[in-house]
C-alpha positions in Angstrom: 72.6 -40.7 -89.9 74.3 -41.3 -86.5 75.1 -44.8 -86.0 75.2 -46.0 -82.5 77.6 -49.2 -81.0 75.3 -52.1 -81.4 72.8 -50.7 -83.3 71.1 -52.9 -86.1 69.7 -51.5 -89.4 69.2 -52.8 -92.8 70.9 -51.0 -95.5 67.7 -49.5 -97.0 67.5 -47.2 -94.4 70.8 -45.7 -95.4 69.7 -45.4 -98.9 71.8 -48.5 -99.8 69.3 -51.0 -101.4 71.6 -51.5 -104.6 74.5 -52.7 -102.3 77.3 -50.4 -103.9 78.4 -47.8 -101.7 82.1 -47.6 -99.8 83.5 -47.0 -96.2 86.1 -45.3 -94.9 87.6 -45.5 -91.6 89.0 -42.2 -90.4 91.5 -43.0 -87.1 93.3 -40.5 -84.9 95.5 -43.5 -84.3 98.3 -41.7 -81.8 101.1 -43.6 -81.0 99.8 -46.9 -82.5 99.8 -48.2 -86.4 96.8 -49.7 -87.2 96.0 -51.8 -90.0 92.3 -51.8 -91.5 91.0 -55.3 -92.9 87.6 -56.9 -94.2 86.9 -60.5 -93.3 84.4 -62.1 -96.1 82.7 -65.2 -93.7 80.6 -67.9 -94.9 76.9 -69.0 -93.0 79.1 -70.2 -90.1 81.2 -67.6 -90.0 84.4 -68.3 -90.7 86.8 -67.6 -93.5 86.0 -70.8 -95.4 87.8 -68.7 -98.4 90.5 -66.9 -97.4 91.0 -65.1 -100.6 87.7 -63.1 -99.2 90.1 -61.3 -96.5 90.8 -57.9 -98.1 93.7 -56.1 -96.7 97.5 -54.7 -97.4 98.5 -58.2 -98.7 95.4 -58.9 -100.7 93.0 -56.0 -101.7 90.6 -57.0 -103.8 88.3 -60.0 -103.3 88.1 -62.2 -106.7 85.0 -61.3 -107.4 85.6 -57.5 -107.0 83.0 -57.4 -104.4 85.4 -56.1 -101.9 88.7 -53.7 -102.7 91.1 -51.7 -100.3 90.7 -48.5 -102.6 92.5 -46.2 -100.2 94.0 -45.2 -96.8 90.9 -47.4 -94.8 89.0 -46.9 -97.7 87.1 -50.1 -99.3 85.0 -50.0 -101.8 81.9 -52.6 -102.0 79.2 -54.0 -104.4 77.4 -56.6 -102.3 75.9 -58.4 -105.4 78.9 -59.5 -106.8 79.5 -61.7 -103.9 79.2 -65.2 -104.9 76.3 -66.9 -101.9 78.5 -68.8 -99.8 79.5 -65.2 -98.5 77.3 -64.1 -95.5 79.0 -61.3 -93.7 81.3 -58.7 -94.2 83.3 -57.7 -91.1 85.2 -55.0 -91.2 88.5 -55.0 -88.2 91.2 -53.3 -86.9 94.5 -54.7 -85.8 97.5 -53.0 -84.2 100.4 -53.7 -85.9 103.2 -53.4 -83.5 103.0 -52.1 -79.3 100.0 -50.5 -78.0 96.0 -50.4 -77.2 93.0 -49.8 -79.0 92.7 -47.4 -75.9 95.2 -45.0 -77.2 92.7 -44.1 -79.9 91.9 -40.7 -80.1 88.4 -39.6 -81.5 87.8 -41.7 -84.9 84.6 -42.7 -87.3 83.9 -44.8 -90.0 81.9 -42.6 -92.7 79.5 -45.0 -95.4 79.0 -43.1 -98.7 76.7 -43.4 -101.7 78.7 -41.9 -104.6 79.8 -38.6 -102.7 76.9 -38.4 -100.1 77.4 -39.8 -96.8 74.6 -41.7 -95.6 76.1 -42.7 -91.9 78.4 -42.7 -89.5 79.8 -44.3 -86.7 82.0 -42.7 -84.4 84.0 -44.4 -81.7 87.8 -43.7 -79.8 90.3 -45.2 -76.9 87.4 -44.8 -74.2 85.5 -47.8 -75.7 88.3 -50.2 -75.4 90.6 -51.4 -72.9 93.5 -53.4 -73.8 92.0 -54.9 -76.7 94.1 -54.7 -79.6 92.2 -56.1 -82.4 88.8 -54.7 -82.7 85.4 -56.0 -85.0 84.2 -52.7 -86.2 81.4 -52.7 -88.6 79.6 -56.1 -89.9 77.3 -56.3 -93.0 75.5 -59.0 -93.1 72.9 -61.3 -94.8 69.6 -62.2 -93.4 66.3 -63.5 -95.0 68.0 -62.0 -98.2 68.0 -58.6 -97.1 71.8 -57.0 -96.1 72.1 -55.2 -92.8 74.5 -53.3 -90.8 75.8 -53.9 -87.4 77.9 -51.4 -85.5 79.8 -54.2 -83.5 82.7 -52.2 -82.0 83.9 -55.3 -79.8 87.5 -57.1 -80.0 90.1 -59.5 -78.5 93.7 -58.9 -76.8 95.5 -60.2 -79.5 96.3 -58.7 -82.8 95.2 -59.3 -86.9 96.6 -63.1 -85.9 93.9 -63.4 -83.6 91.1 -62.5 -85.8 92.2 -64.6 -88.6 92.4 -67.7 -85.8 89.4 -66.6 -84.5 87.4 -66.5 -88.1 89.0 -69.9 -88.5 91.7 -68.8 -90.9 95.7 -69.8 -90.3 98.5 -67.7 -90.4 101.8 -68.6 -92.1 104.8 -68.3 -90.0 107.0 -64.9 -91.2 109.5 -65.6 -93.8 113.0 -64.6 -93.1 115.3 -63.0 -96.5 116.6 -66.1 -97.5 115.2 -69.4 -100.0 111.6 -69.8 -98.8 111.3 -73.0 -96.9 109.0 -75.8 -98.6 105.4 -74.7 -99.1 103.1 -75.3 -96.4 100.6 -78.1 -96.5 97.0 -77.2 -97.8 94.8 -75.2 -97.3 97.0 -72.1 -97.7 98.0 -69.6 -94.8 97.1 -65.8 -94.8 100.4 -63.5 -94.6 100.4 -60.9 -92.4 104.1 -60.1 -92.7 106.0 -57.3 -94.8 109.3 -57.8 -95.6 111.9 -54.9 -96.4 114.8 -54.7 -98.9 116.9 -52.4 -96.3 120.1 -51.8 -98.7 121.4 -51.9 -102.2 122.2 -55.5 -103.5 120.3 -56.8 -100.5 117.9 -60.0 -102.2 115.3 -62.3 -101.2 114.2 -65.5 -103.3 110.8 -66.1 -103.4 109.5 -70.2 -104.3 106.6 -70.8 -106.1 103.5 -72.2 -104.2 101.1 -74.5 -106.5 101.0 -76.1 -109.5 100.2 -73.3 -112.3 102.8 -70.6 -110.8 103.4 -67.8 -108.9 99.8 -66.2 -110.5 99.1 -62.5 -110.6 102.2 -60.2 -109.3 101.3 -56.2 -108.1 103.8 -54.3 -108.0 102.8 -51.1 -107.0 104.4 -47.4 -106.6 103.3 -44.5 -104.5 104.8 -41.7 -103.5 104.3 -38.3 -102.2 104.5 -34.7 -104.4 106.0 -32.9 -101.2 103.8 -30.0 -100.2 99.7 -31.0 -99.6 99.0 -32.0 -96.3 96.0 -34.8 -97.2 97.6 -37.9 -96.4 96.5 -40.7 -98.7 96.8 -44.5 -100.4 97.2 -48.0 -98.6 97.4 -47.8 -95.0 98.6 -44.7 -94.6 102.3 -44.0 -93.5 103.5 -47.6 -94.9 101.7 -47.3 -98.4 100.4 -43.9 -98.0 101.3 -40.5 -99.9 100.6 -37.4 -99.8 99.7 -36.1 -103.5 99.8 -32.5 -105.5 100.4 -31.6 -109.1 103.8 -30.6 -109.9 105.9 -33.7 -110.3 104.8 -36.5 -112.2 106.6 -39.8 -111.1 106.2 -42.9 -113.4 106.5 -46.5 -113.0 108.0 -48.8 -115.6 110.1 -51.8 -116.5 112.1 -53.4 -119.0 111.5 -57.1 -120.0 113.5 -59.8 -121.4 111.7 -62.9 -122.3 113.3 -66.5 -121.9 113.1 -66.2 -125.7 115.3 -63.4 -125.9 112.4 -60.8 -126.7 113.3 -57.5 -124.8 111.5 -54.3 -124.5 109.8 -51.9 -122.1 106.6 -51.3 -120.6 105.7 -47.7 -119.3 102.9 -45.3 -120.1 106.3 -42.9 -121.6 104.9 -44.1 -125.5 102.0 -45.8 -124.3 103.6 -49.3 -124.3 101.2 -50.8 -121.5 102.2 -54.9 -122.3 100.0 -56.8 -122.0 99.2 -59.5 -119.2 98.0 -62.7 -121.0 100.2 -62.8 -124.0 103.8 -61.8 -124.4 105.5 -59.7 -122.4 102.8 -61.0 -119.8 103.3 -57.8 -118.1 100.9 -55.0 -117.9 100.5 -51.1 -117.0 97.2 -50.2 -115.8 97.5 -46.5 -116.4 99.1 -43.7 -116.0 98.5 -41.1 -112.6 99.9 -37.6 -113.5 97.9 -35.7 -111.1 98.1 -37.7 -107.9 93.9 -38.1 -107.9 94.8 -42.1 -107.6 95.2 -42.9 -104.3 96.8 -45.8 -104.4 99.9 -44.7 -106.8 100.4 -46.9 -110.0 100.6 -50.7 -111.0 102.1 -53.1 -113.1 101.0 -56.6 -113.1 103.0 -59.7 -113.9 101.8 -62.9 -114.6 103.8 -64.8 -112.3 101.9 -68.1 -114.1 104.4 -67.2 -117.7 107.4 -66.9 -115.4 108.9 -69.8 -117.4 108.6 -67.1 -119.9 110.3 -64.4 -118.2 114.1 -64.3 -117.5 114.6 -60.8 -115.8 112.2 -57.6 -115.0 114.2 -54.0 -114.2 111.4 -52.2 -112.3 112.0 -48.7 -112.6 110.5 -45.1 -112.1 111.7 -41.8 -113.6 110.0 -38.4 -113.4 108.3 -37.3 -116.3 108.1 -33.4 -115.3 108.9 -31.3 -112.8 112.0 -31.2 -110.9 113.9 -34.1 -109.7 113.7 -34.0 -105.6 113.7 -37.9 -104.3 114.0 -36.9 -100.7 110.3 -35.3 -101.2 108.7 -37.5 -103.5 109.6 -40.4 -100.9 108.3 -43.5 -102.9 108.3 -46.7 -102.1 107.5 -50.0 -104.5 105.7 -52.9 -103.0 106.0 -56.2 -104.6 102.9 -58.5 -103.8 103.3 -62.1 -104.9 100.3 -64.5 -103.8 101.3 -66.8 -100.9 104.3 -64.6 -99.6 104.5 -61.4 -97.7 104.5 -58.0 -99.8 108.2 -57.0 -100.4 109.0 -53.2 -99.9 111.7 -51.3 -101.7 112.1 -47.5 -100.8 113.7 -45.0 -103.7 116.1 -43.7 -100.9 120.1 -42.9 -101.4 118.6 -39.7 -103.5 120.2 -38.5 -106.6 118.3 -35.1 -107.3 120.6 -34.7 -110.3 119.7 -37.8 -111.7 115.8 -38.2 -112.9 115.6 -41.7 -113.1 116.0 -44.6 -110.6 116.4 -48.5 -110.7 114.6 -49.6 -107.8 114.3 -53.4 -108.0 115.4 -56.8 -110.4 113.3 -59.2 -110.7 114.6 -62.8 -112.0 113.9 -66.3 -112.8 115.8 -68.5 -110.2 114.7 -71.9 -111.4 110.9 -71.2 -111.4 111.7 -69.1 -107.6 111.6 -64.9 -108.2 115.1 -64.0 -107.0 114.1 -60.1 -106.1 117.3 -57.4 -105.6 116.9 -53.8 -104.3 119.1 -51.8 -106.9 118.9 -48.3 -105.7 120.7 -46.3 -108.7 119.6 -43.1 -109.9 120.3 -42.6 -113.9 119.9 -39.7 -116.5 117.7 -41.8 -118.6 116.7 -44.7 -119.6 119.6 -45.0 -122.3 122.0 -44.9 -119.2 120.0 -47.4 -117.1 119.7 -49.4 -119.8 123.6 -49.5 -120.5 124.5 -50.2 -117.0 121.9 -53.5 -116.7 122.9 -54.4 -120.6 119.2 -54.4 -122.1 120.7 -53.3 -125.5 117.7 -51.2 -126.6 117.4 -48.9 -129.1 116.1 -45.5 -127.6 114.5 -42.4 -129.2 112.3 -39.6 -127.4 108.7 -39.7 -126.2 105.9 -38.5 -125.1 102.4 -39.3 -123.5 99.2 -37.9 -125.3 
C-alpha cells in the first residue's frame, strides 16, 4: 500500500494487528548526513522517559519494544511497551550543514516478516529549509494503534526535536575529565566523540549511584567487495558485508582480584555479564548477515571489579587487509557520548590489532586508542603484560 503525507490508518489495514513488524527508512541523502531516531512520548507527548528515544547513542528501548536494528532500520513490538507510552515518532535530523531539501527521492518501507505491507515515499521537494523532519507517528487511540504519515519538521536539528518533545540535551563533552554530572533528570547525548591518534585518551566519570551500568562496545566493519551498504547509520557505523574474511571482537580481562582471562568466540569463552568477568560476548558474525557487527557488553555497575579491559579484534580467516575491512569500535557508556576508535595505521602483515584500553581511574573509565597490529594474541599479550597461558583454537 501507498501511503500518502498526512494520511491516517490504523495498523489493521496494513495487516499489522499483532503490533510486531519493522521500518526502514531508505534516504538518497546527497550531500547531507542524516541521522534516523524514534521518539517514544507519553499521553502529552513529550519524552517523560528519555530512555524511550531510540537512536545511535541508545538503540534499544528497555523494554525491547523499540531497537535500531540496522542502517534506519528499527524493529518494533508495540505490546511490549509499558502504557505510559502513547506514540512512536519516528525523525530525521541532519547532522552537520545542509537542508532536508537536498533530499533526493527516499521512502520508508513497513514490513511484516519479509512482506512489505506500505510505503511512504517523500524527497527535498517537500521541505524547505527544515532540517529536522517528523516522519512517521504510530500512535494510540481508543486502544487501537494507528499510523500517521506526518512528514512535517522545524529549522533546527535532532536538538530541536528533543527540546521540542520536552527532552534536554547535555552540553558536548570535550577529551578531557568529564565535568561534575548534571543535575537530574538526565540529559540525552547527541554527541560522538573520536579517539583521532594512538595514545590519545579520554576519562569518562560515573553518573549515579549504582555505576556506569551496561557498556556496548560494538565492532563493524566492512569485507571490501559487496556494494550493499549496511549497520548503524550508515557511513559512521555502517559496513558493507561479504564472506571471505571473518573479523572477530574480543578482550582480555583482569579483575581487581587479580583474575585474568579472555573473552572471544575463538574457544567459545563468551563471559558472562552478571557474575565474574562481568563481561559478555553476544555471538559470533562469520558471514556478515549481522548488520550491526558484533558486541561485547560490560557491566559498568562491577567496575569496582574490573581493573583493565584490552579490546581487541583479529581475523579469524581469510587474509589480513585492514585498509578494506575498515572497522571501527564504538564504545557506548550510558550518560556520555559513544566513543569511536578506527582500526587505521594498517598492518596487513599483522592479523591481529589492539584497538582500545579500557581502565579503572578511581570509579571513572580512563579509555586509550592503542592502534597496534600483532601476530597473535601471545604477542599482544606480551606487549600489555597479561601473562596468559596460550594454546590453539578453534570455533565449532
Amino acid at each position: 500500500m501507498d501511503i500518502t503525507r498526512g494520511q491516517r490508518l490504523k495498523l489493521d489495514a496494513l495487516g499489522l494487528s499483532d503490533g510486531a513488524f519493522s521500518v526502514s527508512v531508505d534516504l538518497n541523502a546527497g550531500p547531507v548526513t542524516v541521522d534516523v531516531a524514534c521518539f517514544g512520548l507519553d499521553g502529552a507527548r513529550k519524552l517523560s522517559d528519555e530512555r524511550y528515544m531510540t537512536f545511535f547513542n541508545q538503540p534499544a528501548t528497555p523494554c525491547g519494544a523499540v531497537k535500531l536494528s540496522g542502517q534506519g532500520k528499527f524493529d518494533f513490538n508495540l505490546p511490549r511497551l509499558p502504557a505510559s507510552i502513547d506514540a512512536l515518532v519516528m525523525t530525521l535530523a541532519i547532522d552537520g550543514a545542509g537542508t532536508m531539501s537536498q533530499l533526493g527521492a527516499s521512502s520508508v518501507s513497513l514490513k511484516s516478516g519479509s512482506t512489505m505491507v506500505g510505503s511512504y515515499r517523500f524527497d527535498g521537494g517537500h521541505f524547505a529549509s527544515e532540517r529536522a523532519v517528523m516522519l512517521l507517528e504510530f500512535y494510540r487511540k481508543d486502544g487501537v494503534w494507528r499510523l500517521c504519515a506526518v512528514g512535517q519538521g522545524f529549522n533546527g536539528g535532532l536538538d530541536a526535536l528533543v527540546t521540542h518533545f520536552g527532552g534536554a540535551v547535555a552540553e558536548k563533552p570535550a577529551p578531557a575529565p568529564a565535568a561534575p554530572p548534571p543535575p537530574a533528570p538526565p540529559k540525552v547525548s547527541l554527541s560522538k566523540i573520536t579517539l583521532e591518534k594512538r595514545g590519545e585518551k579520554i576519562s569518562l566519570e560515573k553518573r549515579g549511584q549504582a555505576g556506569h551500568g551496561r557498556i556496548v562496545c560494538n565492532l563493524n566493519w566492512s569485507s571490501g567487495h559487496a556494494q550493499e551498504k549496511r549497520g548503524l547509520l550508515g557511513g559512521v557505523f555502517g559496513k558493507t558485508r561479504t564472506s571471505g574474511v571473518d573479523l572477530d571482537l574480543g578482550c582480555l580481562f583482569e579483575l581487581s582480584d587479580g583474575l585474568k582471562g579472555a573473552v572471544q568466540a575463538l574457544g567459545n569463552t563468551f563471559g558472562d555479564f552478571n557474575y565474574p568477568p562481568y563481561i559478555h560476548m553476544t555471538g559470533d558474525d562469520r558471514t556478515g548477515a549481522n548488520a550491526s557487527g558484533e558486541f561485547l557488553y560490560i557491566n559498568g555497575d562491577h567496575l569496582k571489579d574490573l581493573q583493565r579491559i584490552c579490546i581487541y579484534a583479529f581475523i579469524y580467516e581469510g587474509v589480513a587487509n585492514w585498509g578494506q575491512a575498515d572497522g571501527i569500535v564504538t564504545l557506548t557508556v550510558p550518560g556520555h557520548p559513544p566513543v569511536e576508535v578506527r582500526l587505521d595505521n594498517h598492518d596487513n602483515s599483522k592479523n591481529m590489532c589492539a584497538i582500545a584500553m579500557i581502565e579503572n581511574e578511581g570509579g571513572n573509565l580512563k579509555i586509550t586508542k592503542l592502534g597496534e597490529y600483532f601476530s597473535g594474541h601471545r604477542e599482544l599479550d606480551q606487549r600489555y603484560g597479561w601473562g596468559l597461558r596460550w594454546k590453539a583454537g578453534s570455533k565449532d
